[in-house]
N, C-alpha and C positions, 0 to 999 in steps of 0.2 A: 490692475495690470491685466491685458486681454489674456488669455489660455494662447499656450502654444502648441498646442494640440491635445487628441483624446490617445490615453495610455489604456489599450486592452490587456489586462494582465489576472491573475491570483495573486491575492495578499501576499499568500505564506510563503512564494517563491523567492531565494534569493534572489535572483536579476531585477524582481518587480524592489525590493527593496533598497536595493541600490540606486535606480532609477528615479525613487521616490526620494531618495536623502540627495542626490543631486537637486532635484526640483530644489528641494526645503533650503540646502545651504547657496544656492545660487539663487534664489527667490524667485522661479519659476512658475507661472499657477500650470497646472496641469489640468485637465478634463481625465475625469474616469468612469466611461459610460457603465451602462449595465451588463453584464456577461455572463453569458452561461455557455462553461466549458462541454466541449462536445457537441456542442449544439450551434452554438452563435458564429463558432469558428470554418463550420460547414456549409455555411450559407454562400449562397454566388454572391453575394455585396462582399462579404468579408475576403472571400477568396479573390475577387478581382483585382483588392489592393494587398492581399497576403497571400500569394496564388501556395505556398507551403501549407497556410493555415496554423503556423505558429502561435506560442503566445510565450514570452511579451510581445506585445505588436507596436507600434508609432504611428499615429495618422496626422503628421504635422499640417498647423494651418496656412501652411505655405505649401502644402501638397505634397508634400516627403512621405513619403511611407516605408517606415522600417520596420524590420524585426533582429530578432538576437539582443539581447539585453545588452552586453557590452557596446555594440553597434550606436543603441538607442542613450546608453547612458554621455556616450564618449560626445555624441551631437550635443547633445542640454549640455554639458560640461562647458562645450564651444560655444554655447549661446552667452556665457556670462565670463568674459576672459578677466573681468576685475576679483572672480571668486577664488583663481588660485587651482580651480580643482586639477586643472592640468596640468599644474608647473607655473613659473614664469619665466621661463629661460628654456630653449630647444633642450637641452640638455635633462632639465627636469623633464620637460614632458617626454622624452625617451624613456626616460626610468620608471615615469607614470606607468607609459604602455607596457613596460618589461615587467610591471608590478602584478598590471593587470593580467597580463597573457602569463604569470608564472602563477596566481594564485587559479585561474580557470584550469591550466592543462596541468599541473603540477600539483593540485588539490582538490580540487571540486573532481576533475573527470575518476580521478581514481574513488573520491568518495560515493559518487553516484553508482561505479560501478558493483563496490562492495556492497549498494544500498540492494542495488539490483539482485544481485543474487541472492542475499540472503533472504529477499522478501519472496524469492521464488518467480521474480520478472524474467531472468533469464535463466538456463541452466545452471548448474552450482558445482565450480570446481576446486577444488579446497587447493591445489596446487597456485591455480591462477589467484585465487583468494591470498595466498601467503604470498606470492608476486608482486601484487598489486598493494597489498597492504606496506610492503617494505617500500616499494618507489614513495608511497605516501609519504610513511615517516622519516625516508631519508629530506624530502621537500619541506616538512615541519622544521625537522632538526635543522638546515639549514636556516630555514627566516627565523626559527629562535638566536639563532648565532646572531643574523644581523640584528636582530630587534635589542641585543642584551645591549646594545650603548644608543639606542633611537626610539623618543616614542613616536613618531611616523616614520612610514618611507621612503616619502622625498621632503627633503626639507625638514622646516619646524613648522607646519600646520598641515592640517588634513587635506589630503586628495584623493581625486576618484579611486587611486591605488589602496588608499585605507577603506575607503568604504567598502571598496569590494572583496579587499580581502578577506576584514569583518562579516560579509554575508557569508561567504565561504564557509568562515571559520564557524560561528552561529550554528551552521548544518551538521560541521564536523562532528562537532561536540555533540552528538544526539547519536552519531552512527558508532565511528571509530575513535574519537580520542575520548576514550575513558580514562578513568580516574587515576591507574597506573602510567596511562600516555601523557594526561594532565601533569602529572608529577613530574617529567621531566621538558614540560613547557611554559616553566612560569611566567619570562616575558612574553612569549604569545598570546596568553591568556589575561594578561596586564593590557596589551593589546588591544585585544578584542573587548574585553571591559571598557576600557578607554574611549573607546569607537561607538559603544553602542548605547552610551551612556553620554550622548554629547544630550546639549539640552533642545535640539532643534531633529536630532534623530534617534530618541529616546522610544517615541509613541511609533514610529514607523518598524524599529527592532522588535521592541517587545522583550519581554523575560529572555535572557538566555536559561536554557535547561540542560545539565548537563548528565549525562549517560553515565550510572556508576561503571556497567560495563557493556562494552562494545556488542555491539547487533551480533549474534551468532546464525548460523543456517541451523534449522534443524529438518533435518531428514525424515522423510514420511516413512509411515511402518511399511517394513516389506512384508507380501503376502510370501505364505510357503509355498514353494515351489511342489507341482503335483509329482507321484511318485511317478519313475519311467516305466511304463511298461514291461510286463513278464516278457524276457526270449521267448517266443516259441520253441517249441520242442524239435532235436533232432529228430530226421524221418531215419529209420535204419535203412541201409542201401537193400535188402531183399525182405520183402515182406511177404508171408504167405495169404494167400486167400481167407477169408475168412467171415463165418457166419457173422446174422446180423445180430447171435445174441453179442458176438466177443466184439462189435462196434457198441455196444449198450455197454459192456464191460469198460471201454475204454476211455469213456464220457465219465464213468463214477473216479476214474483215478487223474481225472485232471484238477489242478489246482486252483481253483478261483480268484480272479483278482478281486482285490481289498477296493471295498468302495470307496469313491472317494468321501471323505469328512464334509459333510452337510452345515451351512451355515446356521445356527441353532434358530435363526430368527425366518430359514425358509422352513421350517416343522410348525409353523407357529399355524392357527388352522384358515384356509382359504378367505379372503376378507372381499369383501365385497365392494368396499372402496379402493381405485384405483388409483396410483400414486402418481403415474404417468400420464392420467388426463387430467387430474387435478396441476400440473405443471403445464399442460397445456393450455389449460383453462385460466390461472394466470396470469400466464402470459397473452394470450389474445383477447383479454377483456376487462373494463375497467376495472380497477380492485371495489369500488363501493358503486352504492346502486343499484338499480334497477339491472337485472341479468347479468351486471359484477360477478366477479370472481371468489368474492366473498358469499354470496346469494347462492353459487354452485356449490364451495364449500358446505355449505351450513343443509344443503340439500343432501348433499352424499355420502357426507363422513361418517365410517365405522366408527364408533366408540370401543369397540372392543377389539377391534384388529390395531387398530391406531391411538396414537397418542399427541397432544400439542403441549408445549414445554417452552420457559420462558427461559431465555440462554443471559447471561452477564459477567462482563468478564470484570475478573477479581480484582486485580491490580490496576485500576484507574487513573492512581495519581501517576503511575510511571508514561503515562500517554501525554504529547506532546500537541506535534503539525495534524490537524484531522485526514490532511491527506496519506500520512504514514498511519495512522490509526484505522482507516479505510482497505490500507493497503495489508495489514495487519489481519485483517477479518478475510481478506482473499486469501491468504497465506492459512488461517486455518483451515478453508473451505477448500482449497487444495490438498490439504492432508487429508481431509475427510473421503476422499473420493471412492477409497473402497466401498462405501456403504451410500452411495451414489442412491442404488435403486431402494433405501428404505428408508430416503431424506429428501426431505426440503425445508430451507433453512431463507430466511428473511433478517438481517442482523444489519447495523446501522452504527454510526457514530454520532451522541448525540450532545449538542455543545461549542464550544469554537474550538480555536487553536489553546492548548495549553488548558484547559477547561473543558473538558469533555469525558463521554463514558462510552461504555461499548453496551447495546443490550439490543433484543433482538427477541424472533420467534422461533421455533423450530415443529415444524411436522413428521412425527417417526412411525415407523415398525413396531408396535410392541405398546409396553405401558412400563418400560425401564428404557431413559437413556443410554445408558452407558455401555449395554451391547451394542448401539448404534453408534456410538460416537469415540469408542475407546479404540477406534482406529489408528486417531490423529493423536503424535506423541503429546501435545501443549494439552488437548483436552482437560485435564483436571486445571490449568487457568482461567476457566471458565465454570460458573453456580447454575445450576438447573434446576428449574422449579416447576412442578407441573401442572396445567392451565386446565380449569373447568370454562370454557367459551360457551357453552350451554345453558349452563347454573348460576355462573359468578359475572355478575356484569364488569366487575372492576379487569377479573381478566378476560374479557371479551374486548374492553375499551382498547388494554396494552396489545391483543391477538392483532385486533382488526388497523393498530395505528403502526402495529410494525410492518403489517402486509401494506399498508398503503402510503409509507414512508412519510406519512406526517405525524407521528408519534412523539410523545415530550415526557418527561421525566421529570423531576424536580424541577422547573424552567427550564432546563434543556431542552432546548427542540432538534428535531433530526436535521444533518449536517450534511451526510453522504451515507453510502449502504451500501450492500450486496447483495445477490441473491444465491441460492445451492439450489440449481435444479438441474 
């Protein structure tokens, strides 16, 4: 059967998911070119037929070009009207769409939005947080009600309304329905097992993983606030003239303000490696190589004003999507930020979705992490080990693969990253 067009998407997306388990149970072949986000999506070709730059995208071979996952899934559904996916009777496929448009706005937007905050995407308001969190679960509580006498939606066989809901729910389960929310969702979760467990859309779901407890925000350290300056002193309304010994007198009886408290690691003694042109450096130049960024490093680095240190964060198995594990490493490198000027940090996800680890490098102040890094509350989730890149070639190999994000680990290879400069 010919392709009916190229599907530009991410695996781990639910909309790409949905889209894909259409294809499979409507027997669809689909194209899925090569992509790289942020990149591919920028181009004038891509943009002439997705002037948003979205993704999922649709390039049908009949010249259609869609985006919006629902958009793109509801077309393939109507390509195959013997599969059912959209009802057989006007009446089903209302219910379809009611299915669909109740799990996007009724579930997914509020999941995404609690994802938001707490990863630090958007500001974090614990008000809006408990808002949003109850419209959620009043939406759950409801489709458990219907689900407790139906294992699909519409009808007695799956439709686009299950599959999508199934992706929804897939996501949920990682953010907000933890293990106490699970408990009072059993047919949901009958459900969703159900769904992703068929045998044509097993390999496209993947594991479901479930959150014992639900994503928290946590709040970065606040700095002390400086003390406010001394009043000055009343002038008295008549003052006598007076010699310049009793102006020398009157300098000895003033109070002195209290310095401020010095950060222990600016006492630390004058280094002659610069931290902020080493961030400069690479960034404007290849990391390996000839005049590479590594080449400069290895040129200027104090060893005794500075220190390199191998960061891994401890709890592995609880890592899921690599794009929330990605997302995960900004969130600490947003905590970090008070100690901006005596860091830079290279840190990386390495592995696929549901397999994967966090490890990474770090450049500091000092020859102890943990005055550098005991800003960010999560810090101690994180083993520090510290790197002879000089001496040790084995940690020269892990310095120079995490600076140049092709580093690998037990077979793991690097996934996605970030940098703290």
């Amino acid at each position: 059967m010919p392709s009916v067009g190229k599907f530009y998407n991410l695996p781990y997306m639910r909309q790409s998911k949905t889209v894909l388990s259409v294809c499979a149970l409507a027997g669809l072949e689909l194209e899925i070119p090569e992509y790289k986000h942020f990149e591919d999506n920028k181009k004038p070709e891509f943009l002439a037929k997705f002037p948003i730059g979205k993704i999922p995208a649709f390039e049908g071979a009949n010249g259609l070009n869609l985006s919006e996952g629902a958009a793109i899934a509801r077309y393939l559904a109507g390509l195959a009207p013997n599969s059912g996916l959209l009802g057989t009777t006007p009446e089903e496929a209302a219910l379809v769409d009611q299915w669909v448009h109740f799990a996007e706005t009724e579930i997914a937007m509020q999941n995404d939005t609690i994802w938001a905050m707490v990863s630090n995407h958007i500001p974090y308001n614990k008000g809006f947080h408990t808002k949003v969190a109850d419209h959620q679960m009043r939406s759950l509580t409801s489709l458990e009600t219907y689900l407790s006498t139906r294992t699909f939606l519409v009808g007695e066989r799956i439709t686009l309304a299950d599959i999508t809901a199934a992706s929804v729910l897939q996501r949920v389960v990682t953010v907000t329905a933890d293990a106490a929310v699970r408990s009072k969702l059993v047919n949901t979760i009958r459900f969703l097992e159900t769904i992703v467990h068929q045998p044509k859309l097993e390999a496209i779901f993947g594991p479901v993983e479930y959150v014992e407890k639900a994503l928290q925000w946590v709040p970065p350290k606040k700095e002390k606030e400086p003390a406010p300056p001394a009043a000055p002193k009343e002038k008295k309304e008549k003052e006598k003239p007076k010699k310049v010994a009793d102006d020398d007198d009157e300098d000895d009886n003033l109070v002195p303000e209290e310095p401020k408290a010095k950060n222990p690691l600016d006492l630390l003694p004058k280094s002659p490696f610069n931290l902020e042109d080493w961030k400069r450096a690479y960034s404007n130049k290849d990391t390996r190589g000839t005049d590479g960024s590594l080449e400069w490093f290895y040129a200027n680095f104090d060893k005794e004003g500075f220190s390199v240190w191998r960061v891994d964060f401890k709890y592995n198995e609880e890592l899921t999507l690599v794009f929330m594990s990605s997302n995960q490493i900004g969130g600490f490198f947003n905590r970090l930020e008070a100690s901006r000027k005596y860091l830079f940090g290279s840190v990386g996800v390495l592995g696929e979705n549901n397999a994967s680890i966090i490890s990474g490098a770090l450049i500091l102040r000092g020859q102890d992490a943990k005055p550098v890094v005991d800003c960010a509350p999560d810090f101690e989730s994180y083993e520090y080990k510290k790197l002879d890149v000089f001496e040790n070639q084995e940690d020269k190999t892990f310095f120079e693969g995490a600076l140049a994000w092709d580093l690998e680990v037990s077979g793991k290879k690097w996934a996605d990253g970030k940098n703290f400069k």
